[in-house]
C-alpha positions, -999 to 999 in steps of 0.1 A, spaced: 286 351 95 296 361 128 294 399 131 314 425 154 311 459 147 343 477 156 339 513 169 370 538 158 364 577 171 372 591 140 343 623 135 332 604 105 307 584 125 289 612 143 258 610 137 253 579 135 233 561 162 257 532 172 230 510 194 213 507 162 239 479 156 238 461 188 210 434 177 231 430 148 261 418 159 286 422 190 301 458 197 336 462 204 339 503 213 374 517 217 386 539 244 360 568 255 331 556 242 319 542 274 315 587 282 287 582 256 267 556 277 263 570 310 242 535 323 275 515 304 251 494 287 273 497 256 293 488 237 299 450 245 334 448 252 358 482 254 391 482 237 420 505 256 459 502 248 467 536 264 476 544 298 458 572 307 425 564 294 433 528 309 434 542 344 407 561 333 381 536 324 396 511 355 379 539 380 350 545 363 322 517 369 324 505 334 322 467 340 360 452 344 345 416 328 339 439 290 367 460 294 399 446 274 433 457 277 454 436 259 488 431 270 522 448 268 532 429 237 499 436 217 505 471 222 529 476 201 528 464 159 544 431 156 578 427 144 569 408 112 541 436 105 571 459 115 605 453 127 606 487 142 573 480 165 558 511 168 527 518 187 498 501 179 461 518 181 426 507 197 410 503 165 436 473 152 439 459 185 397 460 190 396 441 157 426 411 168 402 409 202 376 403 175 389 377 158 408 359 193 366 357 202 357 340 169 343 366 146 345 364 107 329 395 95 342 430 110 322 460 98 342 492 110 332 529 113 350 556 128 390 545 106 395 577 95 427 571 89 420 556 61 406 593 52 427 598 21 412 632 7 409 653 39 444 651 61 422 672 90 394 646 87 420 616 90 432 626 123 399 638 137 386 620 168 351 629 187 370 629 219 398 652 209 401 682 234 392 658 267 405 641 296 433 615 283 430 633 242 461 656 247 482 661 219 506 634 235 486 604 221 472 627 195 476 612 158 493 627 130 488 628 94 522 616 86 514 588 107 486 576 82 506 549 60 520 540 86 489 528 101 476 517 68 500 492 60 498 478 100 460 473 85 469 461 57 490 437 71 459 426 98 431 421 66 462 398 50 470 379 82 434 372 83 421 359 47 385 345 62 379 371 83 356 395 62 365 436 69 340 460 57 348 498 65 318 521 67 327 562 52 302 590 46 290 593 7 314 612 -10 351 599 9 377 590 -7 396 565 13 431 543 11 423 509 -7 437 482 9 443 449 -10 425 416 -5 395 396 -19 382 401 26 377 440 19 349 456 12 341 499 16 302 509 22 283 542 29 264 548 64 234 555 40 237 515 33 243 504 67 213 526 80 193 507 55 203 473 70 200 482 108 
């Protein structure tokens, strides 16, 4: 297998020491994470669809060859996903950049979307509060299924590629359908890393 980890910023993966994973696979961050790594020695490649965090990022000294903004078009879901295209998120978009590169097996931490017990803990994100995480690209709870079934619609697009989504013991999360999903603990991935 060809591993990426894929690094969402739902609060569910504080915590968790992410360069642990590095000699594991290749690390695909999303948005803000490069705040976390002051030398920008992670993650591997940094995933950004929105503007201000975009800008963001371009004048920071984050290097411009791991930093991916996809274009205009990926922004947005695609029309046969659905026909009224709205806005995508890093997460998906960190995962397509994944595959485009040649990885088959995604393991994922930080979707809380997926949350399906705790509507507060499925619209958390570590960065919430800072620079570029207004409440004008803040996520909503009624957004959810929305993104869900845009997931949903990714894992089915993509029958080899292998998605694995890492929750804290005790979370109850959105199954999705497919014979390439799988749901694991961070107790289990510590184990492995």
């Amino acid at each position: 297998m060809n591993t990426a980890f894929i690094i969402g910023n739902g609060t569910s993966r504080k915590g968790f020491d992410l360069t642990r994973l590095k000699p594991y696979g290749t690390v695909f961050g999303c948005n803000a994470l490069y705040r976390d790594f002051p030398d920008y020695s992670f993650p591997d490649f940094l995933v950004s669809i929105d503007d201000g965090i975009i800008t963001e990022i371009e004048h920071s000294d984050f290097p411009s060859k791991r930093f991916i903004v996809p274009p205009i078009e990926e922004r947005w879901e695609p029309a046969e996903c659905n026909m009224a295209r709205p806005r995508s998120n890093a997460g998906i978009n960190a995962m397509r950049e994944a595959i485009k590169m040649g990885y088959n097996q995604l393991i994922c931490l930080g979707f809380d979307f997926m949350i399906s017990n705790d509507p507060k803990q499925s619209v958390s994100n570590v960065y919430d509060g800072t620079e570029n995480y207004g409440m004008e690209v803040r996520a909503r709870a009624e957004d959810n299924p929305g993104r869900v079934r845009y997931l949903q619609w990714l894992v089915s697009s993509n029958p080899d590629i292998d998605f694995i989504f890492i929750f804290p013991n005790g979370v109850t999360c959105t199954t999705l359908s497919g014979k390439n999903v799988f749901v694991n603990t961070y107790e289990n991935l510590e184990k492995h890393t």
